[in-house]
C-alpha positions as CSV (number, residue, x, y, z in Angstrom):
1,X,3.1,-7.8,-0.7
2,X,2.0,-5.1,-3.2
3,X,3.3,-3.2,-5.7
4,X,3.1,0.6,-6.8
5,X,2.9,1.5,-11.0
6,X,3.6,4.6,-11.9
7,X,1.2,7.4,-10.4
8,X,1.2,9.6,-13.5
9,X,2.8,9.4,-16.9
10,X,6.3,11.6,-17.1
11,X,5.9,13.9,-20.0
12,X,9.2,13.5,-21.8
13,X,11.2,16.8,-21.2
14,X,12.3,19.5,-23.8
15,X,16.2,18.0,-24.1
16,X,16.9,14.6,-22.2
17,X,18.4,15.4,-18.9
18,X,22.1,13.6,-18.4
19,X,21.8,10.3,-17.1
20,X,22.2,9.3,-13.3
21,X,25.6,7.8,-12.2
22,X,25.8,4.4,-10.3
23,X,25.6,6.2,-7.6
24,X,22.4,8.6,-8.6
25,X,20.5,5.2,-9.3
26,X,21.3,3.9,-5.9
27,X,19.8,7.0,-4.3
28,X,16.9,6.9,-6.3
29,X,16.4,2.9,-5.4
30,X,17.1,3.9,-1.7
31,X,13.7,5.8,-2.1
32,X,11.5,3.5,-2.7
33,X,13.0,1.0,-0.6
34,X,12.4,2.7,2.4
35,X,9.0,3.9,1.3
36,X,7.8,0.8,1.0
37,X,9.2,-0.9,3.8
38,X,7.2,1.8,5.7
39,X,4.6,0.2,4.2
40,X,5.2,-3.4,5.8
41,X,7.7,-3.4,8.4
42,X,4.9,-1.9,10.6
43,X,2.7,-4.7,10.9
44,X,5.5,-7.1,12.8
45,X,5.9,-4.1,15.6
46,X,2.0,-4.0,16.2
47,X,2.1,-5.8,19.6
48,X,5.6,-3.7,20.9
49,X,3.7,-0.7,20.2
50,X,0.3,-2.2,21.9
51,X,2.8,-2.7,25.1
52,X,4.6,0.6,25.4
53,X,2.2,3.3,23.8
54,X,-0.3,1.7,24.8
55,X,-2.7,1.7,21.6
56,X,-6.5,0.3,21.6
57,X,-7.4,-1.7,18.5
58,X,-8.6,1.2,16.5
59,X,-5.2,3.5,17.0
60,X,-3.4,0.5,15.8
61,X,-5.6,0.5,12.4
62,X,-5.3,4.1,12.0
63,X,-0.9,3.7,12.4
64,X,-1.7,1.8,9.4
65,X,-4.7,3.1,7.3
66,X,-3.2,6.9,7.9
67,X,0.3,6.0,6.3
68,X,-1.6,4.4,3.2
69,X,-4.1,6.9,2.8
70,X,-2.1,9.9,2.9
71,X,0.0,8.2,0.5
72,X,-2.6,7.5,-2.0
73,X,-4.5,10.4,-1.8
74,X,-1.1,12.8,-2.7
75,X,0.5,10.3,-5.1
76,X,-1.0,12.9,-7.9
77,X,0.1,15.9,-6.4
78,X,3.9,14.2,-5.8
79,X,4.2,13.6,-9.9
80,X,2.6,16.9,-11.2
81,X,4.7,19.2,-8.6
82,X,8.1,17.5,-9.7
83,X,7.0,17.5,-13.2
84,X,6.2,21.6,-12.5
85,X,9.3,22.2,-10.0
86,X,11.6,19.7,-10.3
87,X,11.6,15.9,-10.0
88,X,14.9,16.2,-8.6
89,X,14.0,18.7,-5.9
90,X,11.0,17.2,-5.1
91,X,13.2,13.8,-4.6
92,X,15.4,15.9,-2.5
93,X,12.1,17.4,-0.6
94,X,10.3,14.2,-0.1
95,X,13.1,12.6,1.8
96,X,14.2,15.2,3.8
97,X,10.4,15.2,4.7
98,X,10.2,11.6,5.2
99,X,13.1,11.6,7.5
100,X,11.6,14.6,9.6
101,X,8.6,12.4,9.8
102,X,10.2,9.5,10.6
103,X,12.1,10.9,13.9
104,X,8.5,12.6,14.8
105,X,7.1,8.6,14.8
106,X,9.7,6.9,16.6
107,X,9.7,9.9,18.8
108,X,6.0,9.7,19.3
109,X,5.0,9.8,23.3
110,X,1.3,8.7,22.4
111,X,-0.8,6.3,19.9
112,X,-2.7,9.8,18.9
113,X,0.8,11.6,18.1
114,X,2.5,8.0,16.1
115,X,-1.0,8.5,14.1
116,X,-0.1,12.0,13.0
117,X,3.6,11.4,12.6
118,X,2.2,8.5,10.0
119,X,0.2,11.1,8.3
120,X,2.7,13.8,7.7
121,X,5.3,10.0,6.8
122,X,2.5,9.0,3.6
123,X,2.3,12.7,2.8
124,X,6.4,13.1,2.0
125,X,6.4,9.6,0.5
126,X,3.9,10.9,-1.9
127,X,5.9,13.0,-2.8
128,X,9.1,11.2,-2.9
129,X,8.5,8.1,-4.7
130,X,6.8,9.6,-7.9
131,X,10.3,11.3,-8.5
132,X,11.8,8.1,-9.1
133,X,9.4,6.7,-11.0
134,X,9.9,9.9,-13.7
135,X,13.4,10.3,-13.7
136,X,14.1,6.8,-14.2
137,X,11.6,7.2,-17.2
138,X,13.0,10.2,-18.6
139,X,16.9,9.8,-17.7
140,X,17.0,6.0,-19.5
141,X,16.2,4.7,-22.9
142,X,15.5,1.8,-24.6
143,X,17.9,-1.4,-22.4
144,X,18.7,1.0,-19.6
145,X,15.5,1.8,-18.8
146,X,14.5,-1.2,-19.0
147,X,17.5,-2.7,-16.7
148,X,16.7,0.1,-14.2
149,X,13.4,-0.6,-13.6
150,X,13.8,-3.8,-13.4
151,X,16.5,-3.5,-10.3
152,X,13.3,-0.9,-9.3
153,X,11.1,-3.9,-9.1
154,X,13.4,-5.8,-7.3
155,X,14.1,-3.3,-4.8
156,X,10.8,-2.8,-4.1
157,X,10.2,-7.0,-3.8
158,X,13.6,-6.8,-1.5
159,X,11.7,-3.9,0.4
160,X,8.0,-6.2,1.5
161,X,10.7,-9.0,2.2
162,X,12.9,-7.2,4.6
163,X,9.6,-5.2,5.8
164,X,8.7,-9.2,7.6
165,X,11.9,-10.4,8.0
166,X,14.8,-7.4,9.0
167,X,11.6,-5.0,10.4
168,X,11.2,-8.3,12.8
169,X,15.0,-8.8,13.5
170,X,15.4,-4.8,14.4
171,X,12.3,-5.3,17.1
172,X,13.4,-8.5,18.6
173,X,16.9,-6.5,18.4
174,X,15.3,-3.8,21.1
175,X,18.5,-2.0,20.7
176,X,19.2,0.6,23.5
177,X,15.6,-0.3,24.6
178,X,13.6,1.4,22.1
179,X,11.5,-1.7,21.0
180,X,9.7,-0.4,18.2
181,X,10.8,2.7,17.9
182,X,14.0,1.4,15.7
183,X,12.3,0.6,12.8
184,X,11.3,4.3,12.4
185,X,14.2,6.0,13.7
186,X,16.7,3.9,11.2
187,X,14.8,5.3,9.0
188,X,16.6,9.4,9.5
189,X,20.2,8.5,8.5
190,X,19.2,6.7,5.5
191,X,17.2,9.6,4.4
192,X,19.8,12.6,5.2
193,X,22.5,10.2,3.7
194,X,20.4,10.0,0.8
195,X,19.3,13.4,0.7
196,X,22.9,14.5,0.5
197,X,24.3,12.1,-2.3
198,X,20.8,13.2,-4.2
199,X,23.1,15.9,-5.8
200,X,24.1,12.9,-7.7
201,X,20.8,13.1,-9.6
202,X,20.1,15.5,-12.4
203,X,17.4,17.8,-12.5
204,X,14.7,17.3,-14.7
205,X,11.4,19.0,-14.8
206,X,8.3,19.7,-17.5
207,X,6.8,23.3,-16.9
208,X,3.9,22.9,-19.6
209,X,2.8,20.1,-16.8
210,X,-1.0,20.2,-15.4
211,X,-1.1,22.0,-12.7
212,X,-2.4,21.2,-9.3
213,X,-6.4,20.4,-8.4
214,X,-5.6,21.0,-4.3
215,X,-9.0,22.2,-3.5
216,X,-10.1,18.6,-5.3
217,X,-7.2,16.7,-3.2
218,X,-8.5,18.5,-0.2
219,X,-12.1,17.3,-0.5
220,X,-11.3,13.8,-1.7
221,X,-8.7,13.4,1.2
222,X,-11.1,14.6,3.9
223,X,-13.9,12.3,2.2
224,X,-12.0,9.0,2.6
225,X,-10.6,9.8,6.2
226,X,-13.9,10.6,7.5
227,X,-15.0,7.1,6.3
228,X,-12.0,5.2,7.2
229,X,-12.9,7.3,10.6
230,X,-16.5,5.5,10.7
231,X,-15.5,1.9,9.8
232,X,-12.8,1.9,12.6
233,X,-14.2,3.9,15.4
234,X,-17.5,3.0,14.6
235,X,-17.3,-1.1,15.5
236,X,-15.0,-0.4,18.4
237,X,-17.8,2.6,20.0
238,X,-20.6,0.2,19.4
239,X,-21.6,3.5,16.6
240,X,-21.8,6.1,18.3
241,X,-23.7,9.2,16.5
242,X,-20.9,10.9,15.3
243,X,-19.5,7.9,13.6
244,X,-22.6,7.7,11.5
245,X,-22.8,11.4,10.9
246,X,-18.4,10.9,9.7
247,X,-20.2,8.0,6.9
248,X,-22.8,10.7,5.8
249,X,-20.3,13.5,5.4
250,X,-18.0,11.1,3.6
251,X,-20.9,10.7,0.7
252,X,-21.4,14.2,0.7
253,X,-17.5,15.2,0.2
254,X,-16.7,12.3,-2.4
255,X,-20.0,12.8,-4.0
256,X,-19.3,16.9,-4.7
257,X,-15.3,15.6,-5.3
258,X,-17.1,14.6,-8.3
259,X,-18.7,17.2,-9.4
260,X,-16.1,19.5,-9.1
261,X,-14.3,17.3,-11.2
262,X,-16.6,17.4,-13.8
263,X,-16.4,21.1,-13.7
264,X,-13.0,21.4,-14.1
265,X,-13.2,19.4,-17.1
266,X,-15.6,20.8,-18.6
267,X,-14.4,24.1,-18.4
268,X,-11.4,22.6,-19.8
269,X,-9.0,22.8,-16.6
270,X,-6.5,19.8,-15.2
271,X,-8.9,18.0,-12.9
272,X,-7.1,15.9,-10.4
273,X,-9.2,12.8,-11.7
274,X,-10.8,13.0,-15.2
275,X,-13.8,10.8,-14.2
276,X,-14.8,10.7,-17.9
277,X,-12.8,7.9,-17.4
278,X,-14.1,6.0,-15.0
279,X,-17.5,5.9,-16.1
280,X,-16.2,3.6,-19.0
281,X,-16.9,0.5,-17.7
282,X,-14.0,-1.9,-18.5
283,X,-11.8,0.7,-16.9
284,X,-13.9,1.0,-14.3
285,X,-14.2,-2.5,-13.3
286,X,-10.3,-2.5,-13.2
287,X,-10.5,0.0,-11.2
288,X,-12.8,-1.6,-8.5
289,X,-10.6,-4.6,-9.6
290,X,-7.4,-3.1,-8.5
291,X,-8.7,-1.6,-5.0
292,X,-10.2,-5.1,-4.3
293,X,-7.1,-7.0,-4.9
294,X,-4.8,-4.4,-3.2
295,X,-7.2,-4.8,0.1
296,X,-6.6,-7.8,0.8
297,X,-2.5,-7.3,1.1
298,X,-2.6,-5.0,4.3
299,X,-5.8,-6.7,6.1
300,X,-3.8,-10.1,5.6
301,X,-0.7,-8.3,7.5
302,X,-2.8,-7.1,10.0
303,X,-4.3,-10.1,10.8
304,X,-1.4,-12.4,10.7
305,X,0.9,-9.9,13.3
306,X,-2.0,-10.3,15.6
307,X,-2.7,-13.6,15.6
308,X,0.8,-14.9,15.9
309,X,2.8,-12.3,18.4
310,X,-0.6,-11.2,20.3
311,X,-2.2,-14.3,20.5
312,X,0.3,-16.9,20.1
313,X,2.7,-14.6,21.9
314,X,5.4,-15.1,19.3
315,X,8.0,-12.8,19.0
316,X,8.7,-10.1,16.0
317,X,11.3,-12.0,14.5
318,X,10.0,-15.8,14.8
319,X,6.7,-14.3,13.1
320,X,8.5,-12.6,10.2
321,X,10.8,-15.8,9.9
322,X,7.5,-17.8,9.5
323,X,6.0,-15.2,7.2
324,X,9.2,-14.9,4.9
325,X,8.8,-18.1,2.6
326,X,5.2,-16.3,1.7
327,X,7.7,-13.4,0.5
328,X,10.0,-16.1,-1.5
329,X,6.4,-17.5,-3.3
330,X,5.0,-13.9,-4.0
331,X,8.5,-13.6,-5.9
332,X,8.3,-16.7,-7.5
333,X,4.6,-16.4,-8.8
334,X,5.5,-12.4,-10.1
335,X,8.6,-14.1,-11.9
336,X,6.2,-16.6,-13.4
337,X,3.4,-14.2,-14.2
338,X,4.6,-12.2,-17.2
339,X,5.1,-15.7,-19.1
340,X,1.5,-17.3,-18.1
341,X,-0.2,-13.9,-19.1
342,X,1.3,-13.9,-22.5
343,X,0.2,-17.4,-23.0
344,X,-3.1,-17.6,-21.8
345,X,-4.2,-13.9,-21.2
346,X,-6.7,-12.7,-18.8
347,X,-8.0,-16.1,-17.7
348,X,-3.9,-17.0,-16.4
349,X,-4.7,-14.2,-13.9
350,X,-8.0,-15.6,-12.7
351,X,-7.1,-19.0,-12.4
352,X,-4.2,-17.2,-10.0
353,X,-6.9,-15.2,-8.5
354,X,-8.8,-18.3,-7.8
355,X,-5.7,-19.9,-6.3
356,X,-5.0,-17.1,-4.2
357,X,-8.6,-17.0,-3.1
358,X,-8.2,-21.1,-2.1
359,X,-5.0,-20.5,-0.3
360,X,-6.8,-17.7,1.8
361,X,-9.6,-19.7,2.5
362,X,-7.4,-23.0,3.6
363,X,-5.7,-20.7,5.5
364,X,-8.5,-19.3,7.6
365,X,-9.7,-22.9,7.6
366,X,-6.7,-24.4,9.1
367,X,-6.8,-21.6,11.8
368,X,-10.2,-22.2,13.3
369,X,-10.4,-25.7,13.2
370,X,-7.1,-25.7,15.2
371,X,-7.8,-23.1,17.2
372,X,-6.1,-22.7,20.5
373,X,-4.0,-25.7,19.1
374,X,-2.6,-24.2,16.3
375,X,1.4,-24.4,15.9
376,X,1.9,-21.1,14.0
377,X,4.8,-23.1,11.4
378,X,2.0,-25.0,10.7
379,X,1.1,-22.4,8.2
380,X,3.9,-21.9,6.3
381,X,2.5,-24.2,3.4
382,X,-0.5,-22.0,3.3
383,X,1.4,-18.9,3.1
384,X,3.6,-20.1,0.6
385,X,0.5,-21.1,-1.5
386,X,-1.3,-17.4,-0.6
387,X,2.2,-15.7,-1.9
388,X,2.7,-17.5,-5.1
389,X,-0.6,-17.0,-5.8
390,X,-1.0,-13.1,-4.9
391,X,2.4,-12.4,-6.7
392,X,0.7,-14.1,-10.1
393,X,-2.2,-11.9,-9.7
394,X,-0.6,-8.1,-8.6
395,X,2.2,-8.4,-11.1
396,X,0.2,-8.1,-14.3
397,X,-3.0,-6.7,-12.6
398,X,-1.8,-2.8,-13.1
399,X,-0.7,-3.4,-16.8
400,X,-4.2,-5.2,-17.2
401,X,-6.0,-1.9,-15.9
402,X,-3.9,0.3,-17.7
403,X,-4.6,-1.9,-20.8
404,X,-8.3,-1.1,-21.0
405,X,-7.7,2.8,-22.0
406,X,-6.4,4.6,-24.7
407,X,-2.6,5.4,-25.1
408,X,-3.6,9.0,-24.6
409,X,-5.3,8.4,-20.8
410,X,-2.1,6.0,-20.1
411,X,-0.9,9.4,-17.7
412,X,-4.1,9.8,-15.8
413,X,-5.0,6.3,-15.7
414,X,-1.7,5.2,-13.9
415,X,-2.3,7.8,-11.6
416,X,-6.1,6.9,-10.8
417,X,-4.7,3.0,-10.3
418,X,-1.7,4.2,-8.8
419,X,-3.8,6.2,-5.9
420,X,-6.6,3.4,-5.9
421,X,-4.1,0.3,-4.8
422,X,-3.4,2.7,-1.4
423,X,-6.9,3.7,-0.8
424,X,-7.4,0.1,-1.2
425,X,-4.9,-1.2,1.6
426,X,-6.5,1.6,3.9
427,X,-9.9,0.7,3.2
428,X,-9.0,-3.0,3.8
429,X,-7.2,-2.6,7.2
430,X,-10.4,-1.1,8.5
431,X,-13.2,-3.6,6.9
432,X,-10.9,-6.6,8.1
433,X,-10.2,-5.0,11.5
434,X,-13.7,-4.3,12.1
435,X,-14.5,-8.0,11.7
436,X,-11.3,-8.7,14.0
437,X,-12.2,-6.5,16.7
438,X,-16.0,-7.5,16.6
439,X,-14.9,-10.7,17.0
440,X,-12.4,-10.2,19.9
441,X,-15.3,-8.6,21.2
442,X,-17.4,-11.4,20.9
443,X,-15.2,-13.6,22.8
444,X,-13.6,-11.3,25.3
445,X,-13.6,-14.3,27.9
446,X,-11.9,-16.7,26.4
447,X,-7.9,-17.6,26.0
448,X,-6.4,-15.5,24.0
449,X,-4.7,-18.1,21.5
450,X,-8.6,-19.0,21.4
451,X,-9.6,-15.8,20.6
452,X,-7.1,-14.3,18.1
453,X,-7.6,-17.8,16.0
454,X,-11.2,-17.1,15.7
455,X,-10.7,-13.2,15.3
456,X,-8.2,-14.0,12.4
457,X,-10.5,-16.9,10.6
458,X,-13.4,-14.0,10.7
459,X,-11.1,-10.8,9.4
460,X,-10.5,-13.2,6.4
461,X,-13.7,-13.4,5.4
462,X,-13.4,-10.1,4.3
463,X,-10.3,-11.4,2.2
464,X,-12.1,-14.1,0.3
465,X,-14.8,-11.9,-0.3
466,X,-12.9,-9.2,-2.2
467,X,-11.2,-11.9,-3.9
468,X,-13.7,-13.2,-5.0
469,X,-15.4,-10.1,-6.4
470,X,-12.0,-9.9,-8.1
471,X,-12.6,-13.3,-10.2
472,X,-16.1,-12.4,-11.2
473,X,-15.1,-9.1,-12.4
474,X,-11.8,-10.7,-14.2
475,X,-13.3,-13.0,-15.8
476,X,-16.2,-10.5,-17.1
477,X,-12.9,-8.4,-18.3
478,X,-12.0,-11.2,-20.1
479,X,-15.1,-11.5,-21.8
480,X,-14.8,-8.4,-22.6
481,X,-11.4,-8.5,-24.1
């Protein structure tokens, strides 16, 4: 489960455009259902597409990472163009694009071609979903707002669910024999019907918005793909070379992002980051905070398809069935965060973090002790914990980062976070994956219920690392506070 905030602070327009309709709201809602659902529905089709592509361990991480990064990386550039052009017309852009991009993946002949499909999918949902983000803000006041971004938040809870639960229905389905296929190519009516009832938004755009730092988005995109690029291809080619030379060049690229950054500032331009801001250490550490957290969401997906449908040989449905109480928990605990935080503060979200760190490692537990033995509804108790737990810690996480700047930053701080949970998920698909496929490595001849188990216990050491990091640095935050 995971959750996106809003990638960059919607300047409030010259006159208040007229508010959306029932049925402009809808629309809006419809996009960022399905971008999310992009996000998770994946993970339950990861063995179909193994089958029929067919896709080494390393392509499958890279379907994932490159849908996450892209969308990170352009989250920016989505808010500031429909702030500049038109949040409406970006809307209307993005899901065209995403439908486009969606036909091109389900259409995809080769794991290589689904990869790029996935890139050019994050790339128009950047720019989709920060339109509906701003013209909720700027269309609504006071109760409104507040009522539409809550049915937001549902939407997007309703969106990881059905990701698990429909996303494995719609592959057990294998209508007309397309397997996996389906739950991309569902995916172009939606978006044309929505792109034509999007005249049913008004327009709504700030001109005296920053402009755009593409030469910086350029670098900083190139600089996290060629490390994601080492950390998965590296393991799987025993590291090659190249793959150390793609680690090097990473460094180099973020490291002169940086600099450029600074001198944009400095010569008072729009930098795409103001990293001013990050050297302050409390925001900082939430930001670190943030990517750590968000990590572990994506490598847990991962992990869990694998083990259950590869190894275990269940199929999509029966797996998202067994995952969907997690779903129900992670509701539960972001229903019952809000409350806890305003009671007890900071240390409410590390007790949760510490919770969601036990759950992860009785998990992992549980799986390699049973090994080739395991009964895979045997963890639904687990999940259940994991999900309450990781719903009381993402809920109030963003609003704790965001907390630790001044009202003035709120814009590019969301934006930073905003980008930072995405990076996160990519980076922790390929840290966890290494470990998985190391380990599948490791025992190549043995049983594959065998194998998977012990692959899965030694991805999630990853997981309880990260968290916790994550309860170290939040209760040092609360020090702090």
């Amino acid at each position: 489960m995971t959750s996106t905030t809003l990638p960059a602070a919607a300047p409030t327009a010259a006159s208040p455009p007229p508010v959306p309709g029932r049925m402009g709201l809808a629309v809006l809602l419809s996009g960022g259902f399905i971008t999310i659902f992009d996000l998770f529905v994946v993970n339950v089709a990861i063995p179909s597409m193994q089958a029929t592509l067919p896709a080494n361990f390393a392509q499958i991480n890279f379907i994932i990472a490159a849908y996450e990064l892209a969308y990170g990386v352009l989250l920016i550039a989505g808010s500031r163009l429909g702030d500049r052009h038109g949040r409406r017309r970006l809307f209307m852009l993005g899901m065209a694009g995403f439908a486009l991009a969606s036909a091109l993946c389900g259409l995809a002949p080769t794991a290589n071609t689904l990869i790029a499909a996935r890139i050019l999918q994050g790339m128009a949902a950047a720019m989709l979903f920060p339109q509906v983000y701003a013209l909720i803000r700027v269309s609504y006041d006071g109760h409104a707002r507040r009522r539409a971004f809550g049915l937001l938040g549902m939407t997007l809870g309703l969106a990881a669910i059905a990701g698990q639960v429909l996303g494995g229905w719609i592959v057990h389905a294998d209508v007309f024999g397309l397997a996996w296929r389906t739950i991309f190519l569902i995916n172009v009516p939606v978006g044309l019907l929505a792109w034509r009832l999007a005249r049913h938004i008004p327009e709504s755009r700030d001109a005296s918005g920053a402009g755009m730092d593409w030469p910086g988005a350029l670098l900083v995109g190139t600089g996290l793909a060629l490390l994601l690029l080492a950390l998965i291809e590296g393991p799987a080619q025993h590291w090659p070379v190249w793959t150390i030379a793609c680690g090097v060049a990473s460094a180099g690229a973020l490291a002169w992002f940086v600099h450029m950054q600074r001198r944009i500032g400095a010569a008072g331009g729009s930098p795409l980051v103001d990293i001013a801001l990050l050297t302050q250490p409390r925001f900082a550490a939430g930001c670190l905070l943030v990517m750590l957290v968000f990590s572990t969401a994506s490598a847990m997906f991962l992990c869990y398809a694998l083990l259950v449908q590869t190894g275990f040989g269940l199929d999509a449905l029966t797996a998202g069935l067994i995952f969907a109480p997690a779903s129900v928990g992670f509701v539960a605990g972001s229903m019952a965060a809000p409350g806890l935080v305003a009671r007890f503060g900071t240390r409410a979200i590390a007790l949760a973090a510490l919770l969601y760190g036990g759950a992860t490692a009785a998990l992992m537990a549980h799986v390699e002790i049973a090994g080739a033995a395991l009964s895979p509804w045997s963890l639904v108790p687990a999940l259940v914990w994991l999900g309450a737990a990781q719903g009381a810690v993402n809920t109030p996480l963003v609003n704790l980062a965001l907390g630790l700047v001044e009202d003035r930053q709120a814009g590019m701080a969301a934006g930073v976070i905003s980008t930072l949970q995405q990076v996160g998920a990519a980076l922790g698909v390929s840290a966890a994956g290494m470990l998985f496929g190391g380990t599948l490595q490791t025992y190549s001849d043995t049983d594959a219920p065998e194998r998977y188990a012990r692959a899965f216990a030694s991805a999630l050491q990853f997981n309880v690392a990260a968290i916790a990091a994550s309860v170290v640095l939040l209760w040092w935050l609360g020090r702090k506070r």
